[in-house]
N, C-alpha and C positions, 0 to 999 in steps of 0.2 A: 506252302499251302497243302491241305488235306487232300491225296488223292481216293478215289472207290474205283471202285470194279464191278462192274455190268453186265450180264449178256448180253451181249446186242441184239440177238434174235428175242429175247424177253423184251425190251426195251422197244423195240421197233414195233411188238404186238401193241403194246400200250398206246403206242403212237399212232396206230393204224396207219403205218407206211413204211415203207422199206427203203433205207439210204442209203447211196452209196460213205465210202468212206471219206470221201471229198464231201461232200452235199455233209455230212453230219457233222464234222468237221468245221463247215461254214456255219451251220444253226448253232454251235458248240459259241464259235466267237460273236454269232450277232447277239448271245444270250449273255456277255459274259465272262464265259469257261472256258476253258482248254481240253479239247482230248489230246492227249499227252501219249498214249499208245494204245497199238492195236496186236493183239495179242491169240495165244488160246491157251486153256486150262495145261495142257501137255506144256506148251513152251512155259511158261511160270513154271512147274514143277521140274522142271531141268534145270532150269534157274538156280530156284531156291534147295536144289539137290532134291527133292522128293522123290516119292513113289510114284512113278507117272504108269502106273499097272489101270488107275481107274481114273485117271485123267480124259478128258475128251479132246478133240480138234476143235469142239465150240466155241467161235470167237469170242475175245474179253475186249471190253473196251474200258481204257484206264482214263479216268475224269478228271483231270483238274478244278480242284472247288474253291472258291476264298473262305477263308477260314474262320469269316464272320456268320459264312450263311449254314446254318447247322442242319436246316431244312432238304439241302440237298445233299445230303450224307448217307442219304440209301436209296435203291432203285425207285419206293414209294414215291419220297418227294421231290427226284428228278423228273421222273416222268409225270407229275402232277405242274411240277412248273411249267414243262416245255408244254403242256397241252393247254396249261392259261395262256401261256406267250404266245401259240399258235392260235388262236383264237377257236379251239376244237374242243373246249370244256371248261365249264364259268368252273371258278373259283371255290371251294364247298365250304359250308359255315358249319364252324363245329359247334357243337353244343353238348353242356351234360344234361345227362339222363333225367329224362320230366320226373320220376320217382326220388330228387334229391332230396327230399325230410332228411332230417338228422335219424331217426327213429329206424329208419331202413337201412342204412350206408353202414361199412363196413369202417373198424375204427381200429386204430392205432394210438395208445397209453404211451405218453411219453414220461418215461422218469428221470427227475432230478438228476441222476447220475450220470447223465451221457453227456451235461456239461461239462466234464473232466473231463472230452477227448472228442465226442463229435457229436452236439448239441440240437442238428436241426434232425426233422425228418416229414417227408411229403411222399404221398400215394395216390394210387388210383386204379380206377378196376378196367379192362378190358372185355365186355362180355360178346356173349358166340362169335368168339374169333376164328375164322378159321384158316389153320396153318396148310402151305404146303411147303415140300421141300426147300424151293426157291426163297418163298417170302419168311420160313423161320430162320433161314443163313442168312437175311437179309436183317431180319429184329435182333440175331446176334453181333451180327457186323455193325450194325447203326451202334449197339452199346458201345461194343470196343473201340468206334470212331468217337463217340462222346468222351469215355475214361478216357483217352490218349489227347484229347484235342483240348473241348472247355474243363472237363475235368481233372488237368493236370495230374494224370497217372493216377487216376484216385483220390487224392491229398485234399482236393475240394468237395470232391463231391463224387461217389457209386452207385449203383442201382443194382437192383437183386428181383428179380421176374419170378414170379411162382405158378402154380398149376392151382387155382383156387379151391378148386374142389378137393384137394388133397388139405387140406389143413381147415381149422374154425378161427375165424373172428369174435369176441374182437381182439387185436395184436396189442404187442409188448414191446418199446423198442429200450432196451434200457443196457446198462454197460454194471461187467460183471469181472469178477477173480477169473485171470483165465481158466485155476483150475478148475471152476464152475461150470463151464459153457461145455457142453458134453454134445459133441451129437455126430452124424456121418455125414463128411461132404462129399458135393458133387462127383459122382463119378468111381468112390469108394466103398468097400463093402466091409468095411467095420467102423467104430465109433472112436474118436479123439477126441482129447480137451485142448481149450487153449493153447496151451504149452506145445501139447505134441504136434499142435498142427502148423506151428512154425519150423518146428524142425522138418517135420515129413515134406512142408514145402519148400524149403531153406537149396533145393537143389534144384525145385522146378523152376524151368526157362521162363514160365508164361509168367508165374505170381511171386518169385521171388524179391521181385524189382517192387512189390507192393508191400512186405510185410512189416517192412521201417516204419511206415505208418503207424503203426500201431503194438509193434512187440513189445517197447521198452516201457507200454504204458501199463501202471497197476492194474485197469478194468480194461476189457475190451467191449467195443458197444456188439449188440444180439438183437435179435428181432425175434419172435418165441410168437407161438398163435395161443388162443385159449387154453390147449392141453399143455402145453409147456415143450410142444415141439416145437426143435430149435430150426427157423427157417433161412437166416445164411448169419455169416459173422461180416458184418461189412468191415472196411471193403476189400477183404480177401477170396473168401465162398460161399456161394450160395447153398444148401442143404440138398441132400442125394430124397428126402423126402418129397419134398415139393417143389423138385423141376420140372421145368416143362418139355412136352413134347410134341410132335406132330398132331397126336389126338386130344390136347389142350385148348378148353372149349373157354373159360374164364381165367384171364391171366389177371393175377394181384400184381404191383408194381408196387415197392418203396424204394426211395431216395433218403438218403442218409450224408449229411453235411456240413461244412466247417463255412459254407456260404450260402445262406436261404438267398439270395438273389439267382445264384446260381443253379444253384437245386429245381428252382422254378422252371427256368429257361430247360433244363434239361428233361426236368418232367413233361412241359408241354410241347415238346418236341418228340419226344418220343411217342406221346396219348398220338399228337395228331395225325401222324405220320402213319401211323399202323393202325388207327379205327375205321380207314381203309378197307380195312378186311373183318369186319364187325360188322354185325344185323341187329340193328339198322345200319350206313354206315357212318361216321364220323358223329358217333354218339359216344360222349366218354363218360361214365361211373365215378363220382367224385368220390373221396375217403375222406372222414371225419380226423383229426387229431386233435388230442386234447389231451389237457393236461394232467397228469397223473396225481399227484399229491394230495391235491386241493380242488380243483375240476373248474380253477379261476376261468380258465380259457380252452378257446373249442376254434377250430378253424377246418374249413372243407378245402380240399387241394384235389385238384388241379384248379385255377382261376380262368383258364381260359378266356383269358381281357385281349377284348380288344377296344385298341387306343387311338384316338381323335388325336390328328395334328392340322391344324390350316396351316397351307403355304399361298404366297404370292406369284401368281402365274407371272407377272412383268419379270420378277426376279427369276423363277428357275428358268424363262426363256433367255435373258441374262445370262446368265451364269452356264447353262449347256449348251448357248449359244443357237439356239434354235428360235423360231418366229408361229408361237400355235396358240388357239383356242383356251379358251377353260375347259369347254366341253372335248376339245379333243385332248386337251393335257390328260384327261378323267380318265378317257380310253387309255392313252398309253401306260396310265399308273393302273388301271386294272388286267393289263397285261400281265404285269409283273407281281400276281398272286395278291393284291386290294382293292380295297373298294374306294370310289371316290365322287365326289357331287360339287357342280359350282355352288359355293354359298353367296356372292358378291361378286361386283361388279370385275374385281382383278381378283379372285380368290377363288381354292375351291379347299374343300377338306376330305382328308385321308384318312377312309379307318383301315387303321395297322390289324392285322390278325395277331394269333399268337405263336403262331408261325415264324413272324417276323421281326423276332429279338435284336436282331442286325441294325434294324433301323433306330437311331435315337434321336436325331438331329434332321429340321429341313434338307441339309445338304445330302443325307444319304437319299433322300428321293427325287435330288436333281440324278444321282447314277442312275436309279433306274428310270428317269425323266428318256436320259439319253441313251440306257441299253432300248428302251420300247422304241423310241424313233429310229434307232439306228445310227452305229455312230460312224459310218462310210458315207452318211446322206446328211452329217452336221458340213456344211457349205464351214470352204478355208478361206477365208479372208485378216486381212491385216488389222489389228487392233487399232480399236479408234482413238485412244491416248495420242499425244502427240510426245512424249521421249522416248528417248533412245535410248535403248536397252546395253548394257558393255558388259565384259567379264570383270568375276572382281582382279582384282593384281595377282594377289598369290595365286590364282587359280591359272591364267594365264603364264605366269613364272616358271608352273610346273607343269604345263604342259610342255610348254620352252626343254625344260630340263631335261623330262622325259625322253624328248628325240636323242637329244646329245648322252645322254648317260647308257642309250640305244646304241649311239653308233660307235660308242665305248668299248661294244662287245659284250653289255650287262642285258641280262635277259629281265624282263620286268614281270613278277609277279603280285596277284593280286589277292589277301589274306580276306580272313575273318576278322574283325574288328574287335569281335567278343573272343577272351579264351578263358580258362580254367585258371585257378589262384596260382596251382604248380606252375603254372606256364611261364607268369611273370616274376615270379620268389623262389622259389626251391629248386628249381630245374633251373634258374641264372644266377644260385646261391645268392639270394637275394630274402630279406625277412620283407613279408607282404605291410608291414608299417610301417615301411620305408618309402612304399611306391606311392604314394596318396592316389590309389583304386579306386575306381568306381563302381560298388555291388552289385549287382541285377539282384532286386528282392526277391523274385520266385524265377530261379534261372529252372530252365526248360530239360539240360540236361550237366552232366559235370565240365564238360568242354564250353561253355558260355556261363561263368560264375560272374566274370569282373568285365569292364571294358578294358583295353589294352592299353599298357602304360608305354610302351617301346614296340616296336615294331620287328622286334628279332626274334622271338620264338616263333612268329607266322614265316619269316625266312629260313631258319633250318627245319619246321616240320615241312616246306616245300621240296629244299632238301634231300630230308630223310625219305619223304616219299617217290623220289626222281633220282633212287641209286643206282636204277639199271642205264642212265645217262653218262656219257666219257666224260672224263674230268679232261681240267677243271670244270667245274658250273662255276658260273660268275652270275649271281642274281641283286636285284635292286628290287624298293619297294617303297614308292612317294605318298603317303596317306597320313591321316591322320592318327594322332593317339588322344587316350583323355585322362585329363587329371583333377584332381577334385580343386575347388578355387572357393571358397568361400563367401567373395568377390560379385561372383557373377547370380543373377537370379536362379539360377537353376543347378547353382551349387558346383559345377564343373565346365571345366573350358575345352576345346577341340586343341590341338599343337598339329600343325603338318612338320611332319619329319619325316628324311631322307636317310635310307637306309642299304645297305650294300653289301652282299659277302661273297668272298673269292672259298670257293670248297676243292679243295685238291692234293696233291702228296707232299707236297709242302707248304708252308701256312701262307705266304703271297702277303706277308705284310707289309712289303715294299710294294705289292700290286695297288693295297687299299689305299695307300699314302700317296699315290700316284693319283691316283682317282681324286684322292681327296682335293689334291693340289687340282685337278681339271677342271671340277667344279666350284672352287673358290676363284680358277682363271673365268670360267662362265658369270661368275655374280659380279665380275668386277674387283674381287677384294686382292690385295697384293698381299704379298710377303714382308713382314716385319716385324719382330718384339715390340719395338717402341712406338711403333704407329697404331695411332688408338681405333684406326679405319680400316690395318689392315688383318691378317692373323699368323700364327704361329703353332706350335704344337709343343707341349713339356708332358714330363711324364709324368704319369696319372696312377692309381691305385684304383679298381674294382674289381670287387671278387670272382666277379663274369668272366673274367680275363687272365691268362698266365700270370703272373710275377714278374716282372720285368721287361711283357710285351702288352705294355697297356696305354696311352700316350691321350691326352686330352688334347680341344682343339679350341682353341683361347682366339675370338675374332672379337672387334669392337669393342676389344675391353669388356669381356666377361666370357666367360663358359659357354659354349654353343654344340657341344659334341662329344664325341668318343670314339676312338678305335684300337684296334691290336686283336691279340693272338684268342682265341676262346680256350676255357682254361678245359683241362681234359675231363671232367667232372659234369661239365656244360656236354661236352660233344655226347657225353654215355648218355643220358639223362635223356637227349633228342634223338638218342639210337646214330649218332655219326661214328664212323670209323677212321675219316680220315681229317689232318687238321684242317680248320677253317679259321679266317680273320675277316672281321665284320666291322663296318662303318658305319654308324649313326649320327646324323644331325639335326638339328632344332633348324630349320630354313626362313621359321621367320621375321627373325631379324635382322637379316638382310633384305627385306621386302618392305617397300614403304607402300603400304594400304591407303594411304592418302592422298596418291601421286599415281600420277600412268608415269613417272618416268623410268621406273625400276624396270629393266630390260635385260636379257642376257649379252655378253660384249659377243661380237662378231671370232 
């Protein structure tokens, strides 16, 4: 989840009260969030190595936020929730500007050509805003929590902020040769094209992790005002002409995007958040866009809807376990930044702002049904069902196992579920068409591409990470892997498998065989070639594994396993230096999921 950074003495003026760090702490959890830490500007910049020359002792307080609520992603709409939740300030209705005609509104030309690479685009105006120190690091930080969080590094969706009165309406947003796009960005004092401004950033820390976006593309999309000054390149930078600054009375906002649903939620989160500090306040300036070619279509953005849902008070008392009113359910839901009215007898209905993109479904407003009541004052009593609840088998089985592979001398480690393609094919000489993978369509970063087909690269990055530890380590690891299945509705199935590796100056493959054999005495199964109940080991061939220290593990008449030597190719690749032999098994075949009788033996 998204953390921010506060000052607490800012935050506490808002508040009109002064907490301790306990007491804030508690309003932190009845709301919700987590403060996660308590900090000052000097200790962060020690941290993170900086200059602590102009650092302060002013306390920081670091927020835990869920990742849904985008609302409270700057000081603004923290401290606007916490003073609805406190009962110390109703709720503010936003609204655009009574002068919305088309005729007045600042306009944005979309052309044909930005469908080659990033199609949508949404604006709107900010007027007599005014900045201070605090609240402009605050409308910078809210962007770069948006780009990092809903806008997936950019890729979906950017936003580019200007100084309005430095540039004329009405805008251009349209995609162009990069060697065409000419102009000086942020923060630079000469002029680049396209081209060169991949290179010049090709080594910056902040925006290099952005320009894949869009280098390899023949056009890059531009935003250009009336004169043909170039106002940013989204979404790499904004133009050194028209940034903003402290003395920024009219701020222009566009959004630029590969998701209009998206774009919205981010436009009207950022409009609401900061007309805050606008005269009048929470007054927002809509932008015309329309369509360039032909002038088929014309659209005003920001939309600022808000949306009607009826829910059933029987049911959210239900389900949050609580026993309240309509009229007081109204209250509690207008705690939590809405508005609400009984309409019927068991009913009441909820207008959502636009604020609160979070909410899609009745059941997210049973959460904040029971963040307003409190969820220390939901009374614990016994469900009124009458069965009995049991673990499933396997689950039980392995918790069994856990102990004993404990008292084994095996230390039990607990991975990531998600890793990177290299992790499960090339780094285990393995070709990724072999593993039947399962994707993650927009993975987050390179380390989370696939779900995890085996559970052994999570055991030696544990490992690699734990070499200032005496050998041997001897770790275990009982979880799940997934594998794609055709089969099943949702395309892939879960497999618990058991996993083991000895890491020390010599490979301990007599260790792992040893083990192997403990746990086959635990599930019951004996020793045999020809007993089709019990198991045995023959050698095996994987390229994960040395040449001649590889041994499959043959139980029930069929394949259940693997273990031996890791081949020296595997250990470079995980950064190990010394040999290691690892054990993996398939567990649940030995588990009858239809039976409680499946037991570890004594």
């Amino acid at each position: 989840m998204p953390t921010i950074s506060v000052k607490r003495d800012e935050l506490f003026a808002i508040l009109g009260r002064t907490y301790s760090d306990k007491e804030f702490d508690e309003l932190c959890f009845e709301y919700g969030i987590e403060l996660d830490e308590v900090t000052t500007e000097k200790q962060i910049a020690l941290r993170e190595h900086e200059d602590t020359k102009n650092a302060s002792e002013q306390v920081i307080y670091k927020i835990e936020i869920p990742a849904n609520r985008y609302d409270l992603l700057c000081l603004e709409g923290l401290s606007q929730a916490l003073l609805v939740f406190l009962s110390k300030a109703p709720f503010p209705l936003y609204r655009l500007s009574a002068s919305s005609c088309n005729e007045s509104l600042q306009r944005i030309r979309l052309q044909p050509a930005t469908a080659q690479i990033r199609p949508y685009v949404v604006g709107a105006v900010l007027r007599n805003i005014t900045f201070t120190p605090s609240s402009y690091a605050s409308f910078i930080d809210l962007q770069d929590k948006l780009h990092q969080n809903l806008c997936r590094k950019r890729t979906l969706v950017s936003m580019g902020t200007h100084d309005l009165d430095t540039v004329q309406g009405p805008f251009e947003y349209d995609a162009l040769p990069p060697e065409q796009i000419v102009f000086k960005p942020l923060n630079q004092t000469k002029e680049y094209n396209g081209r060169e401004l991949m290179e010049l950033y090709s080594t910056d820390n902040h925006l290099k992790h952005f320009l894949h976006i869009i280098k390899d593309s023949p056009v890059y999309p531009v935003i250009k005002d009336k004169n043909g000054v170039v106002m940013s390149l989204p979404p790499i930078i904004n133009g050194e002409h028209s940034k903003i600054t402290l003395k920024t009375k009219n701020v222009f906002i566009e959004i630029t995007a590969t998701d209009r649903n998206k774009a919205l939620i981010v436009l009207d989160t950022l409009v609401t958040m900061f007309s805050v500090h606008c005269d009048p306040k929470f007054i927002i300036e809509p932008v015309n866009v329309e369509e360039a070619e032909n002038g088929a279509w014309d659209e005003n953005f920001p939309k600022l809807e808000y949306r009607k849902m009826k829910i059933c008070v029987s049911d959210i008392n239900k389900k949050a376990g609580i026993s309240v009113s309509g009229e007081t359910m109204c209250a509690l839901v207008e705690k939590m930044c809405l508005r609400a009215a009984v309409c019927g007898t068991d009913e009441i209905e909820v207008i959502i702002p636009p604020t609160r993109h979070d909410i899609l479904h009745p059941c997210d407003l049973v959460e904040d049904v029971a963040i307003a009541y409190g969820f220390n004052k939901i009374e614990t009593r016994l469900p009124t069902s009458a069965t009995i609840a049991k673990q499933f088998n396997i689950n039980r089985v392995t918790d069994l196992l856990r102990k004993e592979i404990v008292a084994a001398g095996y230390t039990e480690a607990l991975t990531f579920a998600l890793c990177s393609i290299e992790d499960i094919a090339k780094k285990l000489r393995h070709d990724i068409g072999d593993r039947e993978a399962v994707e993650i369509a927009n993975p987050k970063t390179l380390e989370f591409q696939v779900a995890r087909t085996t559970l052994i690269p999570g055991l030696l990055k544990t490992i690699a990470g734990n070499k200032k530890m005496p050998l041997p380590m001897k770790v275990f690891e009982i979880s799940d892997v997934v594998r794609k299945d055709a089969t099943k509705d949702v395309g892939a199935r879960n497999i618990r498998h058991f996993c083991a590796a000895y890491y020390g100056k010599t490979s301990g493959f007599e260790i792992v065989h040893g083990l192997l054999d403990r746990f086959m005495q635990l599930l019951g199964i004996p020793w045999g070639k020809e007993n089709k109940k019990g198991y045995c080991i023959q050698a095996g061939s994987d390229s994960t594994f040395f040449p001649g220290r590889c041994a499959e593990v043959i139980a029930l008449g069929k394949r259940v396993g693997v273990f031996g030597v890791l081949h020296p190719e595997v250990l470079n690749d995980f950064e190990l230096v010394n040999p290691c032999s690892v054990l993996e098994i398939d567990i649940e075949p030995f588990i009858d999921t239809e039976s409680d009788e499946s037991e570890l033996n004594d």
